[in-house]
Each structure stands twice: as structure tokens, then as C-alpha cells.
N, C-alpha and C positions, 0 to 999 in steps of 0.2 A: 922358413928360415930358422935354424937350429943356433943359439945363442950358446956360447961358452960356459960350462959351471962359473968359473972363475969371473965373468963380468958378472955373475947373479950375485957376488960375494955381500954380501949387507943388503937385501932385497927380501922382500916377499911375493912370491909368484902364488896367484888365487888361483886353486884350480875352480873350484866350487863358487858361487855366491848363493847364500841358503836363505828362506824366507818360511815362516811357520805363519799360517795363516793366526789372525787377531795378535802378532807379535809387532811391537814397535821396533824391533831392530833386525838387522840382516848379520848373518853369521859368512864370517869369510873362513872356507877351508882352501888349506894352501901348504906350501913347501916356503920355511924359512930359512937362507944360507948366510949362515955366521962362519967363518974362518976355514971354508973349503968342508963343512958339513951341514949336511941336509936336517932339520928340524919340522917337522909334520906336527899342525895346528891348526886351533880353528881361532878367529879373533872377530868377536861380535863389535857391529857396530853402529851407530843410530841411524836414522832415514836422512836426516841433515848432513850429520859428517860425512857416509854413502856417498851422499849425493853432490856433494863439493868434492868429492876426491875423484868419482865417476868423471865427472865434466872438466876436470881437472887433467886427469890422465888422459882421456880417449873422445872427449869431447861430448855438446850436446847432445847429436841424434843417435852416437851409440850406448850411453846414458840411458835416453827416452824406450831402447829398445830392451836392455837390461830390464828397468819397470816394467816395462808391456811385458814381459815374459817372465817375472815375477809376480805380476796382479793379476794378467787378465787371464786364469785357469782357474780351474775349480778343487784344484789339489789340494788339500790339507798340508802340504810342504812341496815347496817349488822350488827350483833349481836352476842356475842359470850356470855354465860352464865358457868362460871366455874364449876359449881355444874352440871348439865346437860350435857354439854361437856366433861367434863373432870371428872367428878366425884371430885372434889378436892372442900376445901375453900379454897376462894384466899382470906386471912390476910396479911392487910399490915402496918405497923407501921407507925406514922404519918412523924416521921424524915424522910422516904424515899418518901413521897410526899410533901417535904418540908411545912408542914403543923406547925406553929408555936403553941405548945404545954403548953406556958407559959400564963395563960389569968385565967380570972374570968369569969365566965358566970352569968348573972343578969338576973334574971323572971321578967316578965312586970308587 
């Protein structure tokens, strides 16, 4: 199911969720859409918050599968892709990545 630009409008869609082995936090890369424009980002974030917003959006066991396929390889850097994995987009609103949503964007 292909979703509208226009409903992603204030959203972040994770293509990536990034893990570096002996790292405490997970690295989200993604597409951010402010005002009908595309923003390409990466926005790190800890095991805790991760892991309330995982279970939050898409629920426990696909949560639990996210970590299984974040831990249990022997990669030096893992990768979990939602859309590929999991068949799902993972949208996320900026207030839950405490992303301040008040601002003016200025073109150079």
C-alpha cells in the first residue's frame, strides 16, 4: 500500500534502523517531510527510548524481531530495514523523537 507524500507531511519514515556493535544507541536513517519537502537524516537514539516507541508503533513481537535481528549476528554493524523486514512503514511523529516542530526554515 503506497501512502500519499502529502499524509507523511510532519512525519519521519525510518528506512534503516542502524546498530554498531558495543554501541548503546541505535541510529535511525530515514526521510523527514516538512512542508511537502523530503529531508534525508539519520537521528540516534538510546535502547530505552528505541524501545518504547518500537512497541509503541508496531507492537511487542515485531519489536522483539527488530532486536533479534539487530543482536543476534556477528556483524560489526547491523541493519534492520522495516519495509524489507517487516513488510510495514515505520512513521514516526516528530513529538516522539522529541524533535522541536516550532521553527521557520530559511533557503540560502
Amino acid at each position: 500500500m503506497k501512502i500519499q507524500d502529502h499524509t507523511l507531511n510532519n512525519f519521519f519514515e525510518v528506512h534503516f534502523i542502524i546498530h554498531e556493535k558495543q554501541d548503546n544507541s541505535v541510529l535511525l536513517n530515514g526521510t523527514y517531510f516538512i512542508n511537502n519537502k523530503k529531508y534525508y537524516t539519520d537521528i540516534p537514539l538510546d535502547f530505552l527510548k528505541f524501545s518504547r516507541l518500537c512497541e509503541k508503533l508496531i507492537g511487542l513481537d515485531k519489536s522483539k524481531s527488530i532486536w533479534k535481528r539487530l543482536f543476534n549476528n556477528n556483524d560489526l554493524v547491523a541493519e534492520v530495514s522495516p519495509k524489507k523486514h517487516l513488510n510495514l512503514s515505520m512513521l514516526i511523529k516528530p513529538e516522539d523523537l522529541d524533535i522541536n516542530t516550532n521553527y521557520k526554515l530559511k533557503s540560502a
